[in-house]
C-alpha positions in Angstrom: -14.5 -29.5 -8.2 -12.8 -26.7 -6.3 -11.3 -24.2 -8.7 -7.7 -23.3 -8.0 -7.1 -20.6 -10.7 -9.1 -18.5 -8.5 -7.1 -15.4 -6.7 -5.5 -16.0 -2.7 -6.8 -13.7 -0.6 -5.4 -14.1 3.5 -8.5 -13.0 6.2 -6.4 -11.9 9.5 -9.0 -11.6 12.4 -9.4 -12.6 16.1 -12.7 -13.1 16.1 -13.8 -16.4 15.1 -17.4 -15.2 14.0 -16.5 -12.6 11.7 -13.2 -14.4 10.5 -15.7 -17.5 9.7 -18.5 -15.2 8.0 -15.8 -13.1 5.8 -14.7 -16.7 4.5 -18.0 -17.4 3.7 -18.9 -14.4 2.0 -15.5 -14.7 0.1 -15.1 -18.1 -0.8 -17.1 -18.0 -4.1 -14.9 -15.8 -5.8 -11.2 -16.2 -3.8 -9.2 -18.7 -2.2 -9.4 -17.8 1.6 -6.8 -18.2 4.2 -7.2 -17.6 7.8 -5.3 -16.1 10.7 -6.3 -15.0 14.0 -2.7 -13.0 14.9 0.5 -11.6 13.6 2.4 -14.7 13.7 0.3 -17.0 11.7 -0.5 -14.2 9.2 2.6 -13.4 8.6 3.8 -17.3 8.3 0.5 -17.7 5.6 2.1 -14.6 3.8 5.4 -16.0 3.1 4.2 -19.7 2.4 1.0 -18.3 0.0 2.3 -14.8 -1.4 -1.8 -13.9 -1.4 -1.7 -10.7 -3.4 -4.2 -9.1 -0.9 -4.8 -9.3 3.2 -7.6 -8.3 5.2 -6.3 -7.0 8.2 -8.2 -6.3 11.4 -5.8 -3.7 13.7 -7.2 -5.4 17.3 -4.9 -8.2 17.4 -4.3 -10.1 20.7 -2.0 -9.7 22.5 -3.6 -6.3 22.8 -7.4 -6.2 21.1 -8.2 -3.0 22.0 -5.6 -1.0 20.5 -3.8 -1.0 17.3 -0.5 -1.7 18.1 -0.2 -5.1 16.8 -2.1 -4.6 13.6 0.5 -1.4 12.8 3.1 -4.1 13.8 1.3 -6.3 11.2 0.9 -3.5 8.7 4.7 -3.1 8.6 6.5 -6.4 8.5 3.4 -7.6 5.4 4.9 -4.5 3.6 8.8 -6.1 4.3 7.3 -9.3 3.0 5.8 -8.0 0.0 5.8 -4.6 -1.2 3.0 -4.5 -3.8 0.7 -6.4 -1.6 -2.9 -4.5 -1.0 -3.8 -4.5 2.6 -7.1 -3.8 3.4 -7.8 -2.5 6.9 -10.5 -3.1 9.1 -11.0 -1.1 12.0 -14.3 0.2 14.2 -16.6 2.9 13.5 -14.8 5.1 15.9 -11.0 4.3 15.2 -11.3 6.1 11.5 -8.3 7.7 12.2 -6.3 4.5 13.5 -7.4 4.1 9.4 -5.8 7.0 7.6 -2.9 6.6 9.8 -2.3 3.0 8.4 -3.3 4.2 4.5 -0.1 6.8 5.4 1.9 3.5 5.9 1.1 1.9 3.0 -2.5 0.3 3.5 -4.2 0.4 0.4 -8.2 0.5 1.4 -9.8 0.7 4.7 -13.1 -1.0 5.8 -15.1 0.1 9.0 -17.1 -2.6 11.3 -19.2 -4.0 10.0 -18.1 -4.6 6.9 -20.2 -4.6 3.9 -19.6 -8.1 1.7 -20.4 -6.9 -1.6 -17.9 -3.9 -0.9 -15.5 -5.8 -0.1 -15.7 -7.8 -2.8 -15.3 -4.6 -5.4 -12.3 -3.4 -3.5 -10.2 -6.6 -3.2 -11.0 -7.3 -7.2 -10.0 -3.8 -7.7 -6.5 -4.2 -5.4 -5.6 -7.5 -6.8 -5.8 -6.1 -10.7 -4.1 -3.4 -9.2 -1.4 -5.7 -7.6 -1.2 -8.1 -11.1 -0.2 -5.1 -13.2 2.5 -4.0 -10.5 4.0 -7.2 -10.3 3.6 -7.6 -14.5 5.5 -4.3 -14.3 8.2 -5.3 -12.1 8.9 -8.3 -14.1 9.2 -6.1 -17.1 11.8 -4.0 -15.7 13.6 -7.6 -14.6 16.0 -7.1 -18.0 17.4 -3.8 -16.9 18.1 -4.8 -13.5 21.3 -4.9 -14.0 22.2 -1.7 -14.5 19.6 -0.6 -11.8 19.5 -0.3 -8.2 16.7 0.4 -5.9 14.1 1.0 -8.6 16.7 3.7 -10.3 18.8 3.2 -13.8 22.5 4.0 -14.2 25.7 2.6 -15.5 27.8 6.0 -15.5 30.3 6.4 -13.1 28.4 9.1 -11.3 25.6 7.4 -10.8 27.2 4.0 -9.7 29.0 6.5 -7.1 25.4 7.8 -5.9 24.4 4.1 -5.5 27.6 3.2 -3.2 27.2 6.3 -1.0 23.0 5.2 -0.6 24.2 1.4 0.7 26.8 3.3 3.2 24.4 5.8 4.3 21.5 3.4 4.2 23.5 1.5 7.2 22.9 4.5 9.9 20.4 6.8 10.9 22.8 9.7 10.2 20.5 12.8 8.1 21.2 13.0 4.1 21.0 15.9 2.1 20.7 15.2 -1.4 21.0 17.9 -4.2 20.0 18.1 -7.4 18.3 19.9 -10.5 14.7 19.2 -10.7 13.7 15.9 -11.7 16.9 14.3 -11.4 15.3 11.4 -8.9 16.4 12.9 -5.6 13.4 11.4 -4.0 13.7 8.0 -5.8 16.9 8.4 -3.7 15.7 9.2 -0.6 13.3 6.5 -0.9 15.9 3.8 -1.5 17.7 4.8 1.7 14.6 4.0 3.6 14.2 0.4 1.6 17.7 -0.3 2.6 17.7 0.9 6.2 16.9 -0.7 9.8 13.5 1.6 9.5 12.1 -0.2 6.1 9.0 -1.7 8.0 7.9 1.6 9.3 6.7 4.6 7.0 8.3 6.4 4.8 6.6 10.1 4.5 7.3 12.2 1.8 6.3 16.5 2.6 7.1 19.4 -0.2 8.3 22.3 1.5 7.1 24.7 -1.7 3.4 23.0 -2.0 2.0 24.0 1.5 1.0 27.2 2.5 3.5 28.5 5.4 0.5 28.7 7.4 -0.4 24.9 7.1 2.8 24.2 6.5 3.7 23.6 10.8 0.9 22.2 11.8 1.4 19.7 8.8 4.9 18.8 10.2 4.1 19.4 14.0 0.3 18.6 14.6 -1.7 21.1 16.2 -3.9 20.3 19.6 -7.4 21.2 19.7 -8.7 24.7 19.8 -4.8 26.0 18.4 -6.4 27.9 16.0 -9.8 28.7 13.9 -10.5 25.2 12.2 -8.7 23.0 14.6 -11.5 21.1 15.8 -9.6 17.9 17.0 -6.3 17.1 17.7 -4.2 16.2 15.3 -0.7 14.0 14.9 1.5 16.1 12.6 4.0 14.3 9.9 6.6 13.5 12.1 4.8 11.9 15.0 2.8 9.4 12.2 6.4 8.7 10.9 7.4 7.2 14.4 10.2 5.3 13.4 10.5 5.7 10.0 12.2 8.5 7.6 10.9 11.8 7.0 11.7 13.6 3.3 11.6 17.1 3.5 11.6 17.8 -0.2 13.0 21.7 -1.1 13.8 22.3 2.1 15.2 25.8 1.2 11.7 26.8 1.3 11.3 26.0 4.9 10.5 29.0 6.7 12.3 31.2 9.3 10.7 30.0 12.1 10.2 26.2 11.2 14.0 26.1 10.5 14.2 26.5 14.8 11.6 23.8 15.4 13.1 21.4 13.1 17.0 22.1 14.4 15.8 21.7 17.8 13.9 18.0 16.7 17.1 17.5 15.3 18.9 18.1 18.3 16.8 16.4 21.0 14.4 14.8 19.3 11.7 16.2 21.0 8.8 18.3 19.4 5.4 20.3 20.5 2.5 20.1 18.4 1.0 24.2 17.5 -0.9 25.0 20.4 0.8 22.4 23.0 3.0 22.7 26.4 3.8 18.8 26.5 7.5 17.5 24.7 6.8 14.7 22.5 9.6 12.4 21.9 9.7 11.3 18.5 11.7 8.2 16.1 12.5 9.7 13.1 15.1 9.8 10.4 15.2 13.1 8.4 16.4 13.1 4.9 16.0 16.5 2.8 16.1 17.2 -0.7 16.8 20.8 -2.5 17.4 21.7 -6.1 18.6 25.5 -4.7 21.9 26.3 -3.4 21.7 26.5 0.5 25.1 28.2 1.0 23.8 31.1 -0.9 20.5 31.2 0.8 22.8 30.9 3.7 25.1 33.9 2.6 21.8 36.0 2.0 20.0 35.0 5.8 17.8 32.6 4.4 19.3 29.4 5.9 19.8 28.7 9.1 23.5 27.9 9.0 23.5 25.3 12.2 20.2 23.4 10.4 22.5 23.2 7.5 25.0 21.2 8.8 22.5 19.6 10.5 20.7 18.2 7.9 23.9 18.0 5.8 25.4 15.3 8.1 25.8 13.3 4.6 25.8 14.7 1.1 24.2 13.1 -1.8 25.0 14.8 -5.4 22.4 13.9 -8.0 23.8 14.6 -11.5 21.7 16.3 -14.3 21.0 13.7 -17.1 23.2 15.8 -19.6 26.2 14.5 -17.4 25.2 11.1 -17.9 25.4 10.2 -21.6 25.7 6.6 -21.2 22.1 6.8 -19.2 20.5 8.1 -21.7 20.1 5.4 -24.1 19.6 2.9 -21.5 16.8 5.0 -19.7 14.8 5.6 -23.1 14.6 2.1 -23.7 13.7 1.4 -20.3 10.8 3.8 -20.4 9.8 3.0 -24.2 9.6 -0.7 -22.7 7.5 0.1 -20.1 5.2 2.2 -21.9 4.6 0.4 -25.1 3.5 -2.5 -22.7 1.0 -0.1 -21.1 -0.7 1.1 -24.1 -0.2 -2.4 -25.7 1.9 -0.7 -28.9 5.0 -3.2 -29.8 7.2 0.3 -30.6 10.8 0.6 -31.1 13.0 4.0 -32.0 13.6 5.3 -35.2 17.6 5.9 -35.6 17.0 9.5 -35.7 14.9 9.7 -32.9 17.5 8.1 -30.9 20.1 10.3 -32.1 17.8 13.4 -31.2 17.4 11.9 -27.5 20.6 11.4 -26.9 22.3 14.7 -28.1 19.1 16.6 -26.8 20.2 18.4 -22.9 17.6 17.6 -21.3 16.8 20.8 -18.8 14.0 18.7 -17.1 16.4 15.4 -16.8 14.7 12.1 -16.0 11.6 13.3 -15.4 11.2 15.5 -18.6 12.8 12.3 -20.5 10.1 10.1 -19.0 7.3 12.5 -20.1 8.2 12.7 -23.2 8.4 9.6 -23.9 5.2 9.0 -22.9 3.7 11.8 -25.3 5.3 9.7 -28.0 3.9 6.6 -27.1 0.4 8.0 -27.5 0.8 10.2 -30.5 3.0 7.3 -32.1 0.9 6.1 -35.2 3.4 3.4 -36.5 5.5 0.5 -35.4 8.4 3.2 -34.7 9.2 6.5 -32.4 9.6 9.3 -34.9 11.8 12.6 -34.2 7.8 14.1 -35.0 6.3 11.8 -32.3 9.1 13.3 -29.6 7.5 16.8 -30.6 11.3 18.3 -29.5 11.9 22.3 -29.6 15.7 22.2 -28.9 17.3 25.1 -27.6 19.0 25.3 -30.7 16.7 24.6 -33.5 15.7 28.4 -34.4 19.1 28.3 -35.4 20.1 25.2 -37.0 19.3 26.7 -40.7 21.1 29.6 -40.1 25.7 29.7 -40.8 27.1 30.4 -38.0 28.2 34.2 -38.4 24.4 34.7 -38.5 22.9 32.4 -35.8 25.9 34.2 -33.6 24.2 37.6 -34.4 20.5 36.0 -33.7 21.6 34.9 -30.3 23.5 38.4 -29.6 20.6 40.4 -30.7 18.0 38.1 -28.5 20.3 38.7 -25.2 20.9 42.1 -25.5 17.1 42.8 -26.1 16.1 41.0 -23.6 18.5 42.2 -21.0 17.5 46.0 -22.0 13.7 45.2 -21.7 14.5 44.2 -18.0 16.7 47.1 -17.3 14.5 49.5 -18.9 17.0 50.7 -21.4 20.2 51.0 -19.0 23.0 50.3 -21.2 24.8 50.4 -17.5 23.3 47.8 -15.8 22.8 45.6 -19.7 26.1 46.0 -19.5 27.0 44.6 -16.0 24.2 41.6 -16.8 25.6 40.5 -19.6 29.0 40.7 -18.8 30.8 42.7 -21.2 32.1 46.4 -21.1 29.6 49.5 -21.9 31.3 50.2 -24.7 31.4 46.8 -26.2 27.4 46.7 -25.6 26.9 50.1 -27.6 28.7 49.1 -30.6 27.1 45.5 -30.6 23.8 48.0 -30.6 25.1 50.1 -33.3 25.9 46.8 -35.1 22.7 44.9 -34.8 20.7 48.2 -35.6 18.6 47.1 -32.0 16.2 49.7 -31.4 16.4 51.4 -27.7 13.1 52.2 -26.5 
């Protein structure tokens, strides 16, 4: 009696031999469809909803390249987001391979493929796939107050949303600014979602985390022979991105001279990889991210001014969670949902940890929230989040024992030693830091009794 509680699992392959002898090696453990092109995998997709493919990249009408499996690769993805697509490719096409993990592949097999395997990566991808989907149906109850896999009923934030869905309708670039971990590339990556270029890749490159020696052959490619270590040619960021959106995350940090090569792409669309003669034309959106302040770096010859306005063709303003109050609430929940699921701990918030998280300013925003939430969640050793499970250190709590004539004096006495430890004792430039007159400093030191070394 054929068991039907047993997982889907779609085979796409043009060869009839290896098609029929993956089914067989298969069918034990998985329900196995077949599909010998793009078309009747992707019509198997949307009637099954398998929660993994097999996907051989020599499809006809072309075999012998991988055109119509990257074709393939993109419109599954539209289909199914969370779906695990396991390449297979030949022995000599590896890098056909990585390419297609950079679009959103999740494994990659080479020719011929080993059965057993196989058969530990596609039980791995489908768990995988199971507790994304069991996620996603979590987060179903704050839906509506969310919006592209971001939370947010404030008036700022339901303003960020609008200007995403207008922007999201052209290829025009987007700079969005914010503090850090305010969701500026949970932005950037909604944009994409919601654009013309969804079923191509979406590539994500921090300015500040590559060495600016890497950093243009990361963006650019390189050819063979450019430089010491270059032992192959190599496809750079924005030619693997053909089509899709590039997110240049801190993009202040983009040096001098990659601020021309990038205003020029931006111009003609046209790059050279390090070490090459020959103009490549390349498809891609830019949107860039930065939690600096440009028109200062600007001011100060750090900035390109044309790349700005470039780049800046639209604006996107990420508020800091400490101008959202009515978030803050919601997003807690949302998280403590989330998490107590994960670590299978039915937990809800004590009213004075609630009251702590909301009136807390939150330096790190949405990212520090979510982190400390999940510190709670593990520490938490009852059926509630304590104020001791959040482990907070508010800015103010050295001083919240103190009257306020005293905590005043604590805070004076802790800026002005500070500022004449940096200064080395200059009541002159203390002064000019801290924004009062020389005079005014001396009698506060005279007052305080603060030692001047």
């Amino acid at each position: 009696m054929q068991r039907m509680d047993k997982p889907r699992v779609l085979i796409t392959e043009d060869d009839d031999f290896v098609r029929n002898q993956m089914k067989w090696a298969l069918s034990a453990q998985y329900e196995v469809s077949l599909a010998e092109d793009r078309p009747s995998a992707l019509a198997i997709l949307k009637r099954e909803r398998p929660p993994a493919v097999t996907l051989d990249l020599g499809l006809p009408p072309s075999p012998g390249d991988a055109t119509e499996g990257f074709l393939a690769l993109g419109e599954m993805l539209q289909v199914d987001p969370l779906l695990k697509v396991l390449v297979i490719t030949g022995q000599d096409e590896q890098e056909n391979a990585l390419n297609a993990i950079g679009q959103g592949a999740y494994d990659f097999f080479c020719k011929p493929v080993d059965a057993e395997a196989l058969k530990v990566v596609l039980a791995r991808a489908i768990h995988v796939y199971q507790l994304e989907r069991q996620n996603r149906e979590r987060m179903a109850g704050t839906q509506a107050d969310g919006f592209e896999g971001m939370l947010g009923k404030c008036a700022r934030m339901q303003s960020v949303f609008e200007d995403i869905r207008k922007v999201a309708a052209t290829d025009a670039p987007v700079l969005i600014s914010g503090e850090s971990g305010t969701g500026k590339e949970l932005a950037a990556r909604a944009i994409h979602r919601l654009s013309a270029r969804r079923v191509r890749p979406f590539v994500a490159i921090n300015c500040s985390a590559i060495p600016e020696n890497l950093l243009e052959s990361e963006l650019f490619g390189h050819e063979k022979g450019a430089f010491t270590g270059a032992h192959i040619q190599r496809e750079g960021r924005l030619e693997m991105v053909q089509g899709g959106t590039l997110f240049l995350d801190e993009i202040g940090e983009l040096p001098a001279a990659l601020q021309v090569k990038l205003l020029r792409f931006l111009q003609e669309h046209i790059i050279e990889r390090v070490g090459g003669r020959r103009s490549i034309t390349v498809d891609a959106r830019i949107i860039c991210a930065t939690n600096a302040d440009l028109r200062k770096e600007m001011a100060e010859g750090r900035f390109r001014e044309d790349l700005y306005y470039r780049i800046g063709v639209v604006m996107i303003a990420m508020p800091p969670l400490r101008d959202r109050e009515a978030d803050i609430k919601l997003l807690a929940e949302a998280f403590l949902k989330n998490l107590a699921a994960e670590h299978k701990k039915p937990l809800t918030f004590s009213k004075k940890a609630l009251e702590t998280i909301q009136t807390y300013p939150w330096p790190g925003n949405v990212r520090e929230l979510e982190n400390k939430l999940k510190r709670a969640v593990i520490m938490a050793s009852g059926k509630q989040i304590t104020q001791q499970d959040l482990s907070f250190v508010g800015p103010y709590s050295e001083y919240e024992a103190m009257g306020l004539n005293k905590a005043r004096e604590a805070v004076e006495r802790n800026l002005i030693e500070r500022a004449l430890a940096r200064n080395r004792g200059n009541l002159t430039k203390c002064a000019d830091e801290l924004q009062i007159a020389r005079s005014s400093l001396y009698e506060l030191i005279e007052k305080l009794g603060i030692a001047r070394k």
